[in-house]
C-alpha positions in Angstrom: -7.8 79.7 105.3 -10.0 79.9 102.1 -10.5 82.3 99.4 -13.9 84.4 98.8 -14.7 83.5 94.8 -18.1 84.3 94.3 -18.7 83.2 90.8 -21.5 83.5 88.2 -23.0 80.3 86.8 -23.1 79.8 82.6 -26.5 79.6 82.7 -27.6 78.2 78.7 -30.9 76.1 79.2 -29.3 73.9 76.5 -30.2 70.3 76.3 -27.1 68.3 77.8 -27.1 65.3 75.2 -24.1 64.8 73.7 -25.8 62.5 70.6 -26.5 63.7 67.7 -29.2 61.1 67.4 -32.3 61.4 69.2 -32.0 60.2 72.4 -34.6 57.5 73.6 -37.7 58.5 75.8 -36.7 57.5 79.3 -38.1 58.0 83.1 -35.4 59.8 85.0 -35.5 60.3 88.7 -36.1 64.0 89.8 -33.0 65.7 91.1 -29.8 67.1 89.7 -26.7 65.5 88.5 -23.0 67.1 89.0 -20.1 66.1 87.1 -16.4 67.2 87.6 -15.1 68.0 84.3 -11.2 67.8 85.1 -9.9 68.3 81.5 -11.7 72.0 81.0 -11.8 72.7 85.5 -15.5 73.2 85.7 -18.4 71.4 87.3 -21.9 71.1 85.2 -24.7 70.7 86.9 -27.4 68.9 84.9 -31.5 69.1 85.6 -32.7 66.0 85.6 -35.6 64.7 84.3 -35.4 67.4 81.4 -31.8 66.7 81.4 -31.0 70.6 80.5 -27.6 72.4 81.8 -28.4 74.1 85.0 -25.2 75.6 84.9 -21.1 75.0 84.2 -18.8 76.6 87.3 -15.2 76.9 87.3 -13.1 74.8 89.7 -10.1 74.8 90.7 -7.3 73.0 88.6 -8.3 69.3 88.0 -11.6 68.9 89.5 -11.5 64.9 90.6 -14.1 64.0 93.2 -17.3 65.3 94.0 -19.3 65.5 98.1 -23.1 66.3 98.5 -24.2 67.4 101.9 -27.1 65.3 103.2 -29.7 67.9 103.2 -28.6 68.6 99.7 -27.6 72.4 100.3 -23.7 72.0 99.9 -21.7 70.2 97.5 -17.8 70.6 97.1 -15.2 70.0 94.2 -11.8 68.0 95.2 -9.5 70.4 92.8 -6.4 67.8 93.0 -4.5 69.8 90.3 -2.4 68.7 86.8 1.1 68.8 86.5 1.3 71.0 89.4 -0.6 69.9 92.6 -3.6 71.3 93.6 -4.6 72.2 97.2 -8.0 73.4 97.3 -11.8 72.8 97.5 -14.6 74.3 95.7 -17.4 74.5 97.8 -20.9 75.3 95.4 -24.5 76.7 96.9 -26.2 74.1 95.0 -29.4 75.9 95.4 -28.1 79.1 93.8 -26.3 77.1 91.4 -22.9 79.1 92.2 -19.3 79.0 93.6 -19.6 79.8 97.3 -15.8 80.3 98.5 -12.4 78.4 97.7 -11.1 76.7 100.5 -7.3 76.4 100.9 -5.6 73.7 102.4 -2.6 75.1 102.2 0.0 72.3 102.7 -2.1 69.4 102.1 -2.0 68.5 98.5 -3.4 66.9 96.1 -6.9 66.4 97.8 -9.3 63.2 96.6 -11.8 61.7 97.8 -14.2 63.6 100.0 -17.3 62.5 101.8 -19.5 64.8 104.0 -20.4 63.5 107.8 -24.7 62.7 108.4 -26.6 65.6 109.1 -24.0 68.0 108.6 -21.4 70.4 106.6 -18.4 68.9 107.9 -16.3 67.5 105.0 -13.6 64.9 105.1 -11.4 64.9 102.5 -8.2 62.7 101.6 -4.7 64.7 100.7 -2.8 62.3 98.9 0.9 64.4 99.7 0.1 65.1 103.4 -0.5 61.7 104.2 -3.8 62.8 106.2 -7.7 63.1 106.2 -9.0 66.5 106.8 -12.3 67.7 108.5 -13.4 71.2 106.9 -16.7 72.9 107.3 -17.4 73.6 104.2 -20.0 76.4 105.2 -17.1 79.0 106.5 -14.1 77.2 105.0 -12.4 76.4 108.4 -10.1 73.1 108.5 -11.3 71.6 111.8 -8.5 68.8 112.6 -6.1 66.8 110.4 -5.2 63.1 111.2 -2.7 61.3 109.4 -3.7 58.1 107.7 0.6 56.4 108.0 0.3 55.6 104.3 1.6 56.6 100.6 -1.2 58.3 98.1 -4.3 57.8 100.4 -7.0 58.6 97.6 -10.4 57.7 98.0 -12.8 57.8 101.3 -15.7 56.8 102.6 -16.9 57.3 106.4 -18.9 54.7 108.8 -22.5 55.2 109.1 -22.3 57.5 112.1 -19.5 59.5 110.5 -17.3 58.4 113.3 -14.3 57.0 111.4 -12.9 57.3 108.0 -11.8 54.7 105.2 -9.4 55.2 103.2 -8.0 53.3 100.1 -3.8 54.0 99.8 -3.1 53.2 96.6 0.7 53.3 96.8 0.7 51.2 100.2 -2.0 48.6 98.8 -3.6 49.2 101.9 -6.6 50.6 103.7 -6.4 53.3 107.0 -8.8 53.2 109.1 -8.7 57.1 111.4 -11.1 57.8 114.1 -12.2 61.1 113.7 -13.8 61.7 117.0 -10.4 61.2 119.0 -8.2 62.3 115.9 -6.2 59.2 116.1 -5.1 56.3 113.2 -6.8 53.3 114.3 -5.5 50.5 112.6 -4.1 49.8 109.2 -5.5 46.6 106.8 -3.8 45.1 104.2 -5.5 44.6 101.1 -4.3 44.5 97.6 -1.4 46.3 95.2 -3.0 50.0 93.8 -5.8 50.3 95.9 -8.1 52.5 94.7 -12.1 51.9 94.6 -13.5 51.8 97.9 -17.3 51.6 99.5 -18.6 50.3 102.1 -21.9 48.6 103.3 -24.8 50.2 105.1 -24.2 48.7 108.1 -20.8 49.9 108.7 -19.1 45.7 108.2 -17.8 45.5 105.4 -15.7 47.3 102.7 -15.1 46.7 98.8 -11.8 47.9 97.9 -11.0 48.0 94.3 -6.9 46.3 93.0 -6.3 48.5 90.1 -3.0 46.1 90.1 -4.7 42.6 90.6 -8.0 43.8 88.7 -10.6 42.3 91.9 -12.3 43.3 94.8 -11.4 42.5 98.4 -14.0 42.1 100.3 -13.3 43.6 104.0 -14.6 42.3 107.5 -14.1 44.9 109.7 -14.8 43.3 112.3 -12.2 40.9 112.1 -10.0 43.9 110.2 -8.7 41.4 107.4 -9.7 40.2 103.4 -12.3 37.8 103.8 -13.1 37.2 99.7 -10.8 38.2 96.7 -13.4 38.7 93.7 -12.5 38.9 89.6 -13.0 42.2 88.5 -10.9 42.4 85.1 -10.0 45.7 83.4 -9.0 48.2 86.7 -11.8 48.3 89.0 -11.4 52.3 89.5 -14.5 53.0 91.0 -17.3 51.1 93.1 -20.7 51.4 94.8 -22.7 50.2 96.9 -26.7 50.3 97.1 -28.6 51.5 99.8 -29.7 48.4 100.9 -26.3 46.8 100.2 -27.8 44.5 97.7 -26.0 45.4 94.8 -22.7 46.6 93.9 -21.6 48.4 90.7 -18.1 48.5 89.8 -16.7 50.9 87.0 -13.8 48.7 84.8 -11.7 51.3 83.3 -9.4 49.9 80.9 -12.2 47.3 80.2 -14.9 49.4 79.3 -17.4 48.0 81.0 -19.6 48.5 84.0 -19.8 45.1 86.5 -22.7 44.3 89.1 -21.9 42.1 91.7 -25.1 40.5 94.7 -23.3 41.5 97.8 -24.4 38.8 99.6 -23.4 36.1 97.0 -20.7 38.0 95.9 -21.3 36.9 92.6 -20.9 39.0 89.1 -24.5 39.2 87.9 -24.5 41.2 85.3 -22.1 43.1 82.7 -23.0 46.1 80.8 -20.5 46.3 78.0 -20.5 50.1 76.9 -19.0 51.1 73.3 -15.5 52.8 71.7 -13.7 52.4 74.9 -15.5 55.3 76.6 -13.1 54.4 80.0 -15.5 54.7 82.9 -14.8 56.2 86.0 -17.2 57.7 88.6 -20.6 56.1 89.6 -23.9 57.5 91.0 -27.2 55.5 91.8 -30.7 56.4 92.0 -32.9 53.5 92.5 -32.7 51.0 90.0 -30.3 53.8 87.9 -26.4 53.8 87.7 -24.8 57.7 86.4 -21.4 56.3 85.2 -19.0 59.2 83.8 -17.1 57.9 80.7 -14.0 60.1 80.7 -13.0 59.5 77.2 -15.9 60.7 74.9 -16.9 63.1 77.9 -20.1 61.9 78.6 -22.5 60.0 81.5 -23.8 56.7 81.0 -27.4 56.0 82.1 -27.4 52.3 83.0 -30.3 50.2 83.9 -29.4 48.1 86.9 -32.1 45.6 86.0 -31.5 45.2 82.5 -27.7 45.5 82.9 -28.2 48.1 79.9 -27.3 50.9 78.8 -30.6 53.7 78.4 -28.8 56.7 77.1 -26.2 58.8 77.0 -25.6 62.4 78.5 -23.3 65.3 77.8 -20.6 66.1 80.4 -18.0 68.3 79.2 -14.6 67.3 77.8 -13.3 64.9 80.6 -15.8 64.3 83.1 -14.7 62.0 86.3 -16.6 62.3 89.8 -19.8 62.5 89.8 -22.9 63.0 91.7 -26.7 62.4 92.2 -28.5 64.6 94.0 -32.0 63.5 94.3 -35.3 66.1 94.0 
């Protein structure tokens, strides 16, 4: 079931900078960045280069995790809820910059992570209470199949190449499901590491990097052989991490240590440390190119970080208490 909620965008054609210093000039990719603001329920949608406010649409109660559709026309808003559980996706026209339809899940709260299946407008999303991964297609708002994941507070997701199977990190359990989506089944379950959170996983469809917000590392995942292959030191809660398109490079967001880590995938080595200032706490990461969009939820802004230099280029407005976060390139 969803909910028709046509809803008109706050258009101001205000520079999104949140500094009141002059900003450095810097090349920005073309495209548009979207950032869940959870704290005010809203989702800003930021032009990039120019880096003006497109728009600000309202979500649905706690706005968590953001999903693009591959061809760019869809995205949709995890609404995960406060004190009271949220059960329901925002689903945006990103061309028309407004709020499509609110999807209801009815009893499967506290939805998470979301990631949209190649080529299409299918959506899979985690819900965290019902134990399960959800197919929706996010162009009518019809839940397609549920499968259950067997495991406490499965939060964030990513999906095999093909779009076959779904990841998913269970923070409660420590653990990772694995469902296949095709046959609606739970496949296998791997044990990782206490508070499992972060989770990516490689081009090729191999490997996973699943974040210990209790051990503060990565496990590295063969999939192949379905166990922890490498345990890497990742202090400060790994919350988030990312992997390039090439699977070169990983970033990984450290919370509690205010920093942003890069790791060589194939060394698995830390090479590089951007150190960001007055414990911003970030959380959700998006790369461009040689770019990382990291949303500090504490002084509500995004980070523009040089992969490269392992730098920090600038900073950019995002509401009160921005968290997932997009890149949608131009």
């Amino acid at each position: 079931m969803d909910t028709e909620r046509p809803a008109t965008a706050e258009r101001t054609g205000q520079s999104a900078e949140a500094a009141p210093e002059p900003q450095p000039a810097v090349e920005l990719p073309t495209g548009t960045l979207l950032v869940a603001d959870k704290q005010s329920a809203k989702l800003h949608i930021v032009a990039l280069p120019e880096r003006t406010s497109v728009a600000t649409l309202p979500t649905g109660d706690g706005p968590h995790e953001i999903a693009v559709s591959e061809d760019g026309a869809l995205a949709i808003v995890t609404n995960y809820g406060g004190f009271t559980a949220g059960n329901s996706l925002t689903v945006v026209d990103l061309e028309a910059a407004t709020v499509t339809r609110t999807v209801d899940l009815g009893e499967h709260q506290r939805p998470h992570g979301a990631r949209f299946r190649p080529a299409s407008h299918e959506v899979v999303v985690t819900s965290e209470v019902s134990r399960s991964v959800l197919v929706v297609d996010a162009a009518d708002g019809t839940i397609l199949s549920t499968v259950g994941t067997e495991q406490d507070a499965s939060h964030m997701l990513v999906l095999s190449p093909d779009g076959r199977r779904a990841y998913t990190a269970n923070v409660v359990a420590g653990t990772v499901s694995e469902v296949d989506l095709e046959q609606g089944k739970h496949v296998r379950t791997i044990a990782v590491a206490p508070m499992s959170e972060a989770i990516a996983i490689s081009p090729d469809g191999n490997q996973l990097w699943v974040g210990s917000n209790a051990e503060h590392s990565i496990s590295v995942v063969d999939l192949g052989v379905g166990k922890v292959v490498d345990t890497l030191d990742a202090p400060g809660v790994p919350i988030r991490v990312e992997l390039d398109r090439e699977g070169q490079r990983a970033v990984v967001t450290a919370a509690e240590a205010g920093a942003v880590y890069l790791f060589d995938v194939q060394t698995r080595e830390r090479v590089g440390t951007v150190e960001l200032e007055h414990s911003p706490v970030p959380v959700g990461v998006a790369l461009a190119r040689d770019l990382a969009f990291v949303s500090l939820a504490r002084t509500g802004q995004v980070a523009v970080i040089d992969l490269s230099a392992a730098a920090v280029l600038l900073r950019i407005d995002a509401g009160l208490g921005p968290d997932g976060i997009a890149f949608v390139r131009g």
